[in-house]
N, C-alpha and C positions, 0 to 999 in steps of 0.2 A: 455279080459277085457281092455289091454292096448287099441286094436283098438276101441272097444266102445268109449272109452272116447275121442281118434281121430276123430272121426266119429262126437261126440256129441260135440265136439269143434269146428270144420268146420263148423256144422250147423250152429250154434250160431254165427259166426261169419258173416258166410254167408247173415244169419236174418239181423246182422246189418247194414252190409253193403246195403242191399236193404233199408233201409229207407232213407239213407245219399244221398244228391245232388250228383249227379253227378261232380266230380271235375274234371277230368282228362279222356277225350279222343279223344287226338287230340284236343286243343283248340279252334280251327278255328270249327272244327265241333261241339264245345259246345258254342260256341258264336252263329254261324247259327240254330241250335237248341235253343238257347233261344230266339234269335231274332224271331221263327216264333209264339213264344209265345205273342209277341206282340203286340200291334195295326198297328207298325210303323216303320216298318218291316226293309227298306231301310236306313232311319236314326238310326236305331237302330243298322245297322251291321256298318256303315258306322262310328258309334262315337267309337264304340269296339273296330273295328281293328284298326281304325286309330290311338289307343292309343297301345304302344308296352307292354303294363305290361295283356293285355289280353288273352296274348297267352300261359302264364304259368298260368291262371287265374283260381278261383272258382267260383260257379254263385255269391252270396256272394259278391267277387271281383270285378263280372262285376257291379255289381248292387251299386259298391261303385264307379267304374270309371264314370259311369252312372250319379251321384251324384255331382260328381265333374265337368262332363258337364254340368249339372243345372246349378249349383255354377257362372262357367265360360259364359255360355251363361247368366244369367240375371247379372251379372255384365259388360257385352259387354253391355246388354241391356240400364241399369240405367247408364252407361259414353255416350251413344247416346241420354238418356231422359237429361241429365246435359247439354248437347252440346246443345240441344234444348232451353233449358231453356235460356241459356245463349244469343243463336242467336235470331234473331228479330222473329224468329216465337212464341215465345213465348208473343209479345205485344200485342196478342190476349188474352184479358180475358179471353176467354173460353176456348182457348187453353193451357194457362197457368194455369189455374185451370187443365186442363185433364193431363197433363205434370207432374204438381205437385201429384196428386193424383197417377197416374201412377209412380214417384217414390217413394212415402211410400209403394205401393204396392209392390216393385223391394224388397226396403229394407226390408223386411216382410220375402222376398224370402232369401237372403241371412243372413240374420244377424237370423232370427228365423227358417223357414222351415228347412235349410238345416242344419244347428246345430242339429237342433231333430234327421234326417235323418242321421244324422251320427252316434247320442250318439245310438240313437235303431238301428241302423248296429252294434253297437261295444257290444251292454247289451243282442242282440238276441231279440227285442223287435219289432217284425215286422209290426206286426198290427200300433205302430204308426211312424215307417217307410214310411210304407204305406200312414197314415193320413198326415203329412210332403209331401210327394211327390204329393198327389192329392189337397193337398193345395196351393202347388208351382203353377199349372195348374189350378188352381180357379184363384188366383190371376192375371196369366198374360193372363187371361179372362176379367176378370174384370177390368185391364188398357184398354183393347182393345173397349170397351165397353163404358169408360170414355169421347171418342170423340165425338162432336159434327158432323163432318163431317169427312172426311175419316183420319184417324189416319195415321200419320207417321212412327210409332212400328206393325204396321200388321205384317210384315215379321219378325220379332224379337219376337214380341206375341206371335205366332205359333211357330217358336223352342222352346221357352220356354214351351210352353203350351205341347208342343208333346215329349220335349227330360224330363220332368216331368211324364210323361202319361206310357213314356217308363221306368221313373226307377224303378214306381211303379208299372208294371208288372214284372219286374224281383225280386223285392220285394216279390210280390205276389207268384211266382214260388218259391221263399226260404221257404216260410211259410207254401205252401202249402205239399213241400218237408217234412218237421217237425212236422206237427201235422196228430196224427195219429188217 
C-alpha cells in the first residue's frame, strides 16, 4: 500500500510538472530555445544574454528582461525625437508635426504599454501582456509612418518595433505554457 501511494505521488507530481515552463536547463539553452520561438531570432538572443540576470532566468523572467529593453529602447528613442525637436531639423512644419506626433506615440510606449506589460507579468494576466507588447510595435509603426519623407527614427522604429514583436512572443510561449 505504502508503494502505491509512492507511485501515485510521483505521478502526480510528474503531471504537474509537465505543464509548468520550462525554468531551469542550462539557461543559455533556454534563452536559445526561446529565442527560436521568435520572429527575431538574432536580436532576441543578443538582448537576453547580453543582460547577466538571464542566465539563472524563467521564460517569465526573459520575457520581463525583454520589457525592460522596450522600456529602454523607446526612451533612447523619444531623447533622439527631443534632440530633434530641439535642432533645426524640426523648423520644418512637417517635420515637426511628424517629430511631434512621434513623441506622444514614444510616450504612449512608456508611460502606458509598458506599465500594462508589467502589471499583467506580475497578475499572470498574459493575453494583455501580450496586447501591451503588440501595441508598443503598432506605435513605433505608426511614428515611422508620420514622415513626410524619409524619417530620421527608421533605425530606432525598428528596434522598437521588433525588440516589442519579440517580447510578445515570449509572452505568448508563457501563456501558451498555462492554458491547458
Amino acid at each position: 500500500m505504502k508503494n502505491l501511494i509512492v507511485i501515485i505521488f510521483a505521478f502526480l507530481v510528474c503531471q504537474a510538472n509537465a505543464f509548468r515552463p520550462i525554468l531551469l536547463l542550462g539557461n543559455q539553452n533556454l534563452v536559445e530555445r526561446t529565442c527560436k520561438q521568435t520572429p527575431f531570432y538574432d536580436l532576441c538572443i543578443w538582448s537576453l544574454k547580453s543582460n547577466p540576470e538571464s542566465r539563472d532566468a524563467s521564460v517569465k523572467k526573459l520575457a520581463q528582461i525583454m520589457v525592460d529593453s522596450l522600456k529602454t529602447k523607446a526612451t533612447e528613442t523619444l531623447d533622439l525625437i527631443d534632440e530633434l525637436l530641439q535642432d533645426g531639423l524640426a523648423l520644418d512644419p512637417e517635420m515637426q508635426k511628424a517629430l511631434t506626433s512621434c513623441a506622444e506615440r514614444y510616450n504612449v510606449i512608456i508611460r502606458g504599454d509598458v506599465p500594462e506589460i508589467n502589471e499583467a507579468l506580475k497578475t499572470g494576466d498574459y493575453k494583455f501582456a501580450v496586447k501591451g507588447a503588440d501595441d508598443a510595435a503598432i506605435e513605433a509603426n505608426s511614428c515611422e509612418i508620420e514622415f513626410p519623407t524619409k524619417s530620421p527614427l527608421t533605425d530606432m522604429n525598428k528596434v522598437v518595433h521588433d525588440v516589442s514583436v519579440v517580447a510578445a512572443s515570449i509572452v505568448k510561449i508563457i501563456q501558451t505554457k498555462f492554458s491547458f
